[in-house]
C-alpha positions in Angstrom: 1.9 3.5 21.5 4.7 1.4 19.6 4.5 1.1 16.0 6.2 -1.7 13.6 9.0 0.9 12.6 9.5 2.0 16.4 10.1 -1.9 17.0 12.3 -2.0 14.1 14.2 1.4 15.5 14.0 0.0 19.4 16.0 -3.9 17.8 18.4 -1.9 16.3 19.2 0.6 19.6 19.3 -2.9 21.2 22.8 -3.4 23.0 22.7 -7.3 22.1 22.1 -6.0 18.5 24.5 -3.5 18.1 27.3 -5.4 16.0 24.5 -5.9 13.8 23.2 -2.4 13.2 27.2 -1.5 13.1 27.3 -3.5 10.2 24.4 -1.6 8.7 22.1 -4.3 9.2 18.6 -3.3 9.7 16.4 -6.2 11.4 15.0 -7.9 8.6 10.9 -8.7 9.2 7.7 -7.4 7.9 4.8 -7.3 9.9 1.3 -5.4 9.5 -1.7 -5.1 12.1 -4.1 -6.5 9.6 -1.6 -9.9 9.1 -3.2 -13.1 9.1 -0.6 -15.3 8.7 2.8 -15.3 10.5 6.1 -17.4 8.5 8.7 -17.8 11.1 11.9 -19.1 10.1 15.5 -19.5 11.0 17.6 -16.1 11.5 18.8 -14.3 8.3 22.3 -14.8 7.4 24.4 -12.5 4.9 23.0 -13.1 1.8 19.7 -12.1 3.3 21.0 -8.8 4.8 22.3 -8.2 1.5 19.4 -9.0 -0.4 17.2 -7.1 2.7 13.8 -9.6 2.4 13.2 -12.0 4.6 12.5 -15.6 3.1 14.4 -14.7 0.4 14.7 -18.2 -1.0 11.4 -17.4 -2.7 12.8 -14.6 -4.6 15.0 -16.1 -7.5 18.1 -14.9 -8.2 18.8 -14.0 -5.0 20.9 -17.3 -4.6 21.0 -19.4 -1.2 19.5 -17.5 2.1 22.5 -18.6 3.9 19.9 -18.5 7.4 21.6 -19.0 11.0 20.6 -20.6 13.8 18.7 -17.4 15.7 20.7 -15.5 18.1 20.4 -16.5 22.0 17.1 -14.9 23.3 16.4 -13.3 20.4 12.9 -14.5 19.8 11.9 -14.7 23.4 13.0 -10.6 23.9 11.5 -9.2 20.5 8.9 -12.1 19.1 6.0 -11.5 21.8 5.9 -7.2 21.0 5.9 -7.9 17.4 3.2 -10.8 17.7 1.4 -8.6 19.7 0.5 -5.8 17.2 -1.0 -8.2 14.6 -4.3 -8.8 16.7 -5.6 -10.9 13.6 -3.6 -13.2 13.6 -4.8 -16.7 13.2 -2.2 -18.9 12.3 1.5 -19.0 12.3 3.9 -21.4 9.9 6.6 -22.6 12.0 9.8 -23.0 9.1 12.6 -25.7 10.6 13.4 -27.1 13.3 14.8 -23.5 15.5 10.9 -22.0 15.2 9.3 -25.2 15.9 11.6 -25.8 19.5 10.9 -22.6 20.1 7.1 -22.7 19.8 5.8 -26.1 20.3 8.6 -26.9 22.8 7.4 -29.9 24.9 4.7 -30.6 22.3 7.2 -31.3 19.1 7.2 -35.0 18.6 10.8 -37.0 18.7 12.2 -35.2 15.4 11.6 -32.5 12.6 9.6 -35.2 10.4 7.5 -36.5 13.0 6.6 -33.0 14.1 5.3 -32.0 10.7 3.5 -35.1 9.7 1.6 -34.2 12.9 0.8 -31.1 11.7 -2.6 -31.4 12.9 -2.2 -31.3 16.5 -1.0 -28.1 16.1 -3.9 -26.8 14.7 -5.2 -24.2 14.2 -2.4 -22.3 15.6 0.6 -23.4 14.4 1.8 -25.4 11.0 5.2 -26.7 11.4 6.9 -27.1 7.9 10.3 -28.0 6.5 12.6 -25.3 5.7 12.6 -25.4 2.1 16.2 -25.2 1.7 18.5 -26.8 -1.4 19.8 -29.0 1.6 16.6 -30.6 1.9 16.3 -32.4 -1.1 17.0 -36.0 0.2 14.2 -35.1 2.9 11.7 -34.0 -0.1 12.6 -37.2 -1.8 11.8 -39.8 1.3 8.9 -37.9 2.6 6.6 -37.4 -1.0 3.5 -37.6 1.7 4.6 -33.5 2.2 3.9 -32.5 -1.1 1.3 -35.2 -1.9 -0.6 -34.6 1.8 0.5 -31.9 4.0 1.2 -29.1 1.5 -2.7 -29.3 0.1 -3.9 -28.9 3.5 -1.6 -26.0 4.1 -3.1 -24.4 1.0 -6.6 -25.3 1.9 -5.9 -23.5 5.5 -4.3 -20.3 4.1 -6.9 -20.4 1.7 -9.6 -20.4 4.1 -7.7 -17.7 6.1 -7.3 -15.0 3.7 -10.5 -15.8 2.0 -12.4 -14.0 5.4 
């Protein structure tokens, strides 16, 4: 039976992630069986490695993530496995525009703000969100409906989730 860790071990063996774990690089993702909640973001880039926790924008003092686009069949190889050992899932926050074409596909709507003002019709699987990077300031400022609107009902959800 696979584990988290023997995931973790099998990415690294991986010969399309070998330059990586060269580097020293350890794949950088937490995941538990008894996760609720899934954040999937953009790929981590060297201030992440550095720092070794994923979303590390949260974390201050850590300075900017410095996230990628996500390597070439990267998601489609190791996402699924992972996914699968978190049976409880019950929804998953789709961060930027690389997780939500990768998930909603055919269902995102003609851009990144369209797609998460219709947050709803991807409910109650998915919540696609804004990466909350420093580069995203002028989108914060024309779309105040994302912190007056959409993040309350993304608190109410999560609330609702964890409170089970």
């Amino acid at each position: 039976m696979k584990t988290i860790e023997s995931v973790r071990k099998s990415i690294m063996e991986d010969p399309d992630n070998i330059e990586y774990t060269k580097k020293g690089w350890e794949p950088i993702f937490m995941a538990s069986p008894k996760s609720k909640l899934l954040i999937i973001g953009q790929a981590p880039g060297i201030k992440t490695q550095e720092a070794g926790l994923p979303l590390d924008f949260y974390f201050p003092g850590k300075g900017k993530s410095g996230d990628l686009p996500p390597r070439k069949d990267f998601a489609a190889k190791w996402h699924p496995l992972i996914i699968s050992m978190m049976p409880h899932l019950e929804l998953t926050l789709l961060v930027g525009s690389y997780a939500q074409k990768f998930y909603l596909k055919d269902r995102m709507k003609a851009n990144l703000t369209d797609t998460v003002k219709a947050y709803r019709d991807y409910l109650p699987d998915y919540f696609p969100l804004v990466h909350p990077s420093p580069l995203n300031v002028r989108w914060f400022k024309n779309n105040p409906d994302f912190e007056e609107d959409i993040v309350p009902q993304l608190k109410l959800r999560v609330e609702e989730i964890l409170s089970k």
